[in-house]
C-alpha positions as CSV (number, residue, x, y, z in Angstrom):
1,X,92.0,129.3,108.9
2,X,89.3,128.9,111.7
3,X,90.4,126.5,114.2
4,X,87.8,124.5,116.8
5,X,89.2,121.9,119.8
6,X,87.6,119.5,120.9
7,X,88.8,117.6,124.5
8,X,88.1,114.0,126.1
9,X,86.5,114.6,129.5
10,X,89.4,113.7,131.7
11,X,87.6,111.6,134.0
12,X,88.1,108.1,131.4
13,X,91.2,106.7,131.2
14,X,92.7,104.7,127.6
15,X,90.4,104.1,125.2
16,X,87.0,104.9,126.4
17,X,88.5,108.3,126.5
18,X,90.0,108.1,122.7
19,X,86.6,106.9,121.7
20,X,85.0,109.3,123.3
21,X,87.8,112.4,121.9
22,X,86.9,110.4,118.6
23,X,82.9,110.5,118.6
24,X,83.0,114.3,119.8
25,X,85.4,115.4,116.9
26,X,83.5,113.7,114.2
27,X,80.3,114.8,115.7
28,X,81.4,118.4,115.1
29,X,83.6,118.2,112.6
30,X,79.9,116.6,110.6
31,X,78.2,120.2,111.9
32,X,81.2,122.2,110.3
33,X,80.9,120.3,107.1
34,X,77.2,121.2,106.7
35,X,78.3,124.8,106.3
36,X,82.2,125.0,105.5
37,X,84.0,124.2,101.8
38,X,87.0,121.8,104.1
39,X,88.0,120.3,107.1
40,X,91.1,118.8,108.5
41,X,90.8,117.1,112.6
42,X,94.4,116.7,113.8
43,X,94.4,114.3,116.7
44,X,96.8,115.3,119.9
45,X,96.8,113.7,123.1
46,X,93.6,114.5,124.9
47,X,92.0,116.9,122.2
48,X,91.6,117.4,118.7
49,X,92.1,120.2,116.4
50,X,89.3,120.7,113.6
51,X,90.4,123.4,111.0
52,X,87.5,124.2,108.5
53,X,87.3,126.8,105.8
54,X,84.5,128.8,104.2
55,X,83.2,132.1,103.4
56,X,82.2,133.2,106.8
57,X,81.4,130.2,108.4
58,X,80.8,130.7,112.3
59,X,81.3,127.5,114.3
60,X,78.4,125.9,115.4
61,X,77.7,126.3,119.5
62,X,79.5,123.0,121.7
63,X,76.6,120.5,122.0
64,X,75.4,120.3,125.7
65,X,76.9,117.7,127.8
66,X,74.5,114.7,128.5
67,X,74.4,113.1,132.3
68,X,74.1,109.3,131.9
């Protein structure tokens, strides 16, 4: 099963850094779903793991980082 991680920047501390592990992971686990039959995110500390399955599926590129 393809696996993608996803990591908080490591520059936020407590939960501005979950949230932020929490909007990336379900940002991309919404682009895997769009083309794969399943997917499972497994939360860790400081990343998530976001297993998908389909036939063939390719994972999407990582969206660009934005400078606020």
């Amino acid at each position: 099963m393809p696996v993608v991680t996803v990591r908080a920047s490591s520059s936020k501390q407590g939960s501005v850094k979950f949230d932020t592990l929490v909007r990336k992971a379900t940002e991309k686990a919404s682009d895997l779903l769009g083309q794969s039959d399943r997917v499972l995110v497994v939360y860790e500390k400081g990343c998530a793991s976001i297993y998908y399955e389909g036939d063939g599926v390719q994972p999407l590129p990582a969206p660009a980082s934005r400078v606020s």
